[in-house]
C-alpha positions in Angstrom: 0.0 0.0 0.0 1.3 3.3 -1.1 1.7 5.7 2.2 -0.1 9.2 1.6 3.2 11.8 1.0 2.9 13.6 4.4 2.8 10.3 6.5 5.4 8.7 4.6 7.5 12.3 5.1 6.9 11.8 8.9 8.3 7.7 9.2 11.2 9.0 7.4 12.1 12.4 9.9 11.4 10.0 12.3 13.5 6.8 11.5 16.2 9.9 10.5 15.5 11.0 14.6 16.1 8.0 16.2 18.6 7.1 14.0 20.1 10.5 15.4 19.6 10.2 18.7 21.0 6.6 18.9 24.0 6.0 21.6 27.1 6.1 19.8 29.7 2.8 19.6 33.0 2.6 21.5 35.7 0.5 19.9 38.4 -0.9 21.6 41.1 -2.4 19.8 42.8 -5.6 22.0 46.4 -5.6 21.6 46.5 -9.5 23.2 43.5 -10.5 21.4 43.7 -9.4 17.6 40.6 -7.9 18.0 38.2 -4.8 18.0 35.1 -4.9 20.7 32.5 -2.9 19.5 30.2 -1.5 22.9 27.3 -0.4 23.0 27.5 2.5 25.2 23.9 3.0 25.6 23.6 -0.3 27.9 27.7 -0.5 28.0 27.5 -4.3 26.4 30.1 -5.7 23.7 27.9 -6.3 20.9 30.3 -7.4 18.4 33.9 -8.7 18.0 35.8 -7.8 14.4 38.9 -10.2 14.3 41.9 -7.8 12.6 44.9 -10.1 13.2 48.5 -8.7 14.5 48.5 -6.3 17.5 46.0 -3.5 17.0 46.3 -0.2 18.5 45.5 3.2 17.5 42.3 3.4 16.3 39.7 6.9 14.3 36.6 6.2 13.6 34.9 8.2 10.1 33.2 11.4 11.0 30.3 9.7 9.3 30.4 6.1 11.5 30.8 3.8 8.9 34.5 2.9 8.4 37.5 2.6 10.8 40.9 2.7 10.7 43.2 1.0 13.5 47.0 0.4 13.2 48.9 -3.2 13.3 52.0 -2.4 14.7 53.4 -6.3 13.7 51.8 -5.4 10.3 53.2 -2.3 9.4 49.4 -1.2 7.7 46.3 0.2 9.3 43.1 -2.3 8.7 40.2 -0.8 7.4 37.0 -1.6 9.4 33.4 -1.3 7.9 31.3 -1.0 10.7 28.1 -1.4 9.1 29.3 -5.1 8.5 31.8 -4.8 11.5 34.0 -7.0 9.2 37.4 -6.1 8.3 37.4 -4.2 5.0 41.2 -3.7 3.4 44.3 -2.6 4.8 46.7 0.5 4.4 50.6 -0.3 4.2 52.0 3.1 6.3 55.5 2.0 7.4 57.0 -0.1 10.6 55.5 0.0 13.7 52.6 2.3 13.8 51.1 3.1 17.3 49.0 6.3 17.9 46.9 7.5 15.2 44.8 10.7 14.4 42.3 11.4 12.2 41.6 15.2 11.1 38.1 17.0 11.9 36.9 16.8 8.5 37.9 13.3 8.4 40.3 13.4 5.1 43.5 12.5 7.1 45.0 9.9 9.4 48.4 10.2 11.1 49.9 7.6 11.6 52.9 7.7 14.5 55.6 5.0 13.4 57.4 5.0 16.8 60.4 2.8 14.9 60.5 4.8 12.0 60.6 7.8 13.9 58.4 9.7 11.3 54.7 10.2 11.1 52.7 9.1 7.6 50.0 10.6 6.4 47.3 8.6 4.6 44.4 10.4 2.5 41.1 8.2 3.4 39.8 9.6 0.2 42.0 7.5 -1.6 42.7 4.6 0.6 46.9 5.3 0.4 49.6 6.4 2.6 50.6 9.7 0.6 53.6 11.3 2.4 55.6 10.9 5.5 57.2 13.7 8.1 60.8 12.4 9.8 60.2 14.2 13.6 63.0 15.4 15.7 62.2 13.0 18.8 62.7 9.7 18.9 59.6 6.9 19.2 57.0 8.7 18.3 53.8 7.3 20.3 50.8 9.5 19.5 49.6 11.7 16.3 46.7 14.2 17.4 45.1 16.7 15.2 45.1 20.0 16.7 41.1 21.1 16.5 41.4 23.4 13.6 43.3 20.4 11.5 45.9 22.2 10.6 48.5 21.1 12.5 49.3 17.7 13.8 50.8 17.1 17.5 53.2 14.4 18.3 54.3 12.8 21.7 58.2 11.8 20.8 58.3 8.8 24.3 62.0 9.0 24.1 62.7 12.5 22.9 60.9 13.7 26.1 59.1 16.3 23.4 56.0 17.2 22.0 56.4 17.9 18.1 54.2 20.4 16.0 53.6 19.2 12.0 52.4 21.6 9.7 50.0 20.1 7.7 49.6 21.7 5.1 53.7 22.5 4.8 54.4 18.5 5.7 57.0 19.7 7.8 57.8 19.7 11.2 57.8 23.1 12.5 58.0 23.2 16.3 58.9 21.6 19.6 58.6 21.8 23.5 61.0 19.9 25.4 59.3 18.1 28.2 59.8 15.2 31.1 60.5 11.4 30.7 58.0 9.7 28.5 55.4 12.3 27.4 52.8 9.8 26.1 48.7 11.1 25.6 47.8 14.4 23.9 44.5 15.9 24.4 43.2 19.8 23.3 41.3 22.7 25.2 37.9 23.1 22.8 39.3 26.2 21.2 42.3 24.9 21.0 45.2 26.9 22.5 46.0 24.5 25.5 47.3 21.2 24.9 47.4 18.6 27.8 50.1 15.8 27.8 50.7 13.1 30.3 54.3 13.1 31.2 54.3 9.0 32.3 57.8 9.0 34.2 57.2 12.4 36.0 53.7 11.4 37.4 52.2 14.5 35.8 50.5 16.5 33.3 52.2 19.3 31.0 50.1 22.2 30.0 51.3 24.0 26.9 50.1 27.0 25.2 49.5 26.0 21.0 50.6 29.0 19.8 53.9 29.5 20.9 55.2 26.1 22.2 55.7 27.0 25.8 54.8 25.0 29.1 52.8 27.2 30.9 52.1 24.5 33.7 52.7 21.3 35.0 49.8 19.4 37.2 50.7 16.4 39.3 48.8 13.6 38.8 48.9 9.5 39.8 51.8 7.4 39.0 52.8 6.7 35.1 49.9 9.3 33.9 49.4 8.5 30.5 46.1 8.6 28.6 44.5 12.2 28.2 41.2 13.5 27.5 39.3 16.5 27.4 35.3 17.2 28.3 33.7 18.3 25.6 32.8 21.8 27.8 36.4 22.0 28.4 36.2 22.4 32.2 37.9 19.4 33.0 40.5 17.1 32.0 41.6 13.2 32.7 44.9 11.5 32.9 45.0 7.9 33.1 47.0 6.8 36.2 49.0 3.4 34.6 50.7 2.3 38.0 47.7 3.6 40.5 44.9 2.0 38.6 42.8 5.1 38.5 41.7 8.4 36.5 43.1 12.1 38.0 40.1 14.5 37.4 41.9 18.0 36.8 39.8 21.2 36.6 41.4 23.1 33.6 40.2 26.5 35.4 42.4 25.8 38.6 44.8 23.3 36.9 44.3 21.1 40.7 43.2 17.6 40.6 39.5 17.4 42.3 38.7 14.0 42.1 40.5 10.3 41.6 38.3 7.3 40.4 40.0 4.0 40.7 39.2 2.1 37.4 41.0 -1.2 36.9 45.1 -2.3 36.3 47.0 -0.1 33.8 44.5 2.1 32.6 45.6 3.3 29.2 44.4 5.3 26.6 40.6 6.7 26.9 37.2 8.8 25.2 34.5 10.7 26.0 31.0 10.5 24.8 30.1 13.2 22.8 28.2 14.8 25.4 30.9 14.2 27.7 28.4 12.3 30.3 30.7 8.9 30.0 33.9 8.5 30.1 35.4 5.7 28.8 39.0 4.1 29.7 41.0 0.7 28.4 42.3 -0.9 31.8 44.8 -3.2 30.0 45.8 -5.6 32.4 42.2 -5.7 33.7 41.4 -7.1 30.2 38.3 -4.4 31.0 36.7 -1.0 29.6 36.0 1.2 32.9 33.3 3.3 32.4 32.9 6.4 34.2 30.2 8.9 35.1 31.7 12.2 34.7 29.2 14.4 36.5 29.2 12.0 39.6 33.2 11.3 38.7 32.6 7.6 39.8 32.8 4.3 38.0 29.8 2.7 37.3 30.4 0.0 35.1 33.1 -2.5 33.9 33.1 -4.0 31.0 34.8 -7.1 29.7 36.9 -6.7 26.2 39.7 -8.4 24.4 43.2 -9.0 26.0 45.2 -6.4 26.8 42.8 -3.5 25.3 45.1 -0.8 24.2 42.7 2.5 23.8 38.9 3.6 22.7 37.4 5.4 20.2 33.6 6.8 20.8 31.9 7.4 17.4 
């Protein structure tokens, strides 16, 4: 039967709501495992396990939600995902040992941090290929992070105790802030001009001003702080804690730690919802995604992944 026009209008805005308002996916890529759990974070379940092979890592997701990108560091490639099949779809050659990986806002790039190769590729996701590379100053480089503008691409060097500024556009390297031992997760003010790193051997938190490179604070945090994220508002910030087993709540106002939620063992790499109400955080050892309510900072959930999960992605 043939639905009258305005009826048939209304099913479709309304299918085109839900489909809206639908809780968004977290994807943890297992390290141990070979695998990518896919969560649904509405009722914080695994609802899906894509099998990639080698020792996944860094992992985007596409602005749109349909295709993912996460790095093999055994495999020297990133493996395409299509997450409409959640099957693997393809893979990306981008050089040895790829670790950290970014995506930029409008989704056309990925960096790719090669922490052996000491250089950062760059593949266009328009045409499926690894299309230049950047040698960086500081040795093992361990994450690539878009700045939110896209035009510049940040990069933790772990053994160059730096964090290195590519110019996108210039595909050159053309800044760098010294920093402690191990500076590891990157993570960006809204607007922004503050960068958050965890320094992992100096149990803290470096606050650096985008525009001209300089450290305008340093926030102590748990033991190896790591991870970094940033709540959407921009009020507060999370380190992961790797040797405390828990999540340092900073407020970016103050630059003070007001709160720390134990989680599980080595928590790693973590991500927000997009409305910031959840925070999600790969305890590796704990073979567990801790999930966190940001307004009452507590954990409320764990939820068992893949061995060793390395990081999450919230899309």
């Amino acid at each position: 039967m043939k639905l009258p026009h305005r009826l048939a209008a209304a099913l479709v805005a309304g299918t085109l709501s839900a489909a809206a308002g639908a809780a968004p996916f977290a994807y943890v890529p297992n390290e141990g495992s070979g695998t990518v759990s896919v969560v649904d974070t509405q009722g914080d379940k695994v609802v899906a396990e894509i099998a990639v092979g080698g020792k996944p890592r860094g992992l985007v997701v596409a602005p749109d939600g349909r295709r993912a990108w996460v790095a093999d560091q055994p495999g020297a490639r990133l493996v395409v995902l299509d997450l409409d099949k959640r099957a693997t779809a393809g893979e990306i050659p981008v050089g040895v040992s790829p670790e950290g990986i970014g995506l930029s806002p409008d989704g056309r790039w990925i960096a790719v941090a090669g922490e052996e190769a000491d250089a950062v590729a760059f593949v266009d996701t328009r045409e499926g290929r690894k299309v230049f590379s950047v040698a960086v100053s500081g040795k093992n480089p361990e994450h690539a992070v878009f700045s939110p503008d896209g035009r510049r691409v940040f990069v933790s060097a772990e053994d160059g105790k730096a964090l290195l500024s590519i110019d996108l556009e210039r595909r050159v390297e053309v800044g760098r802030v010294t920093l402690g031992e191990r500076p590891r997760g990157i993570g960006f003010s809204p607007d922004g001009r503050r960068a958050y790193v965890g320094i992992e051997n100096g149990n803290q938190v470096a606050v650096i001003d985008t525009a001209d490179l300089k450290v305008i604070a340093t926030v102590p945090a748990g033991t190896r702080s790591n991870g970094i994220a940033v709540h959407p508002g921009g009020g507060e910030v999370y380190v992961s804690n790797g040797g405390d087993g828990t999540v340092s709540v900073i407020d970016a106002a103050s630059l003070k730690v007001v709160a720390t939620i134990p989680v599980g063992q080595r928590p790693w790499n973590m991500a927000l919802t997009p409305d910031g109400a959840k925070l999600y955080v790969a305890c590796g050892r704990s073979g567990t995604l801790a999930v966190i309510d940001t307004a009452k900072r507590e954990k409320v959930a764990d939820v068992a992944v893949g061995k060793l999960p390395w990081g999450v992605a919230v899309r």
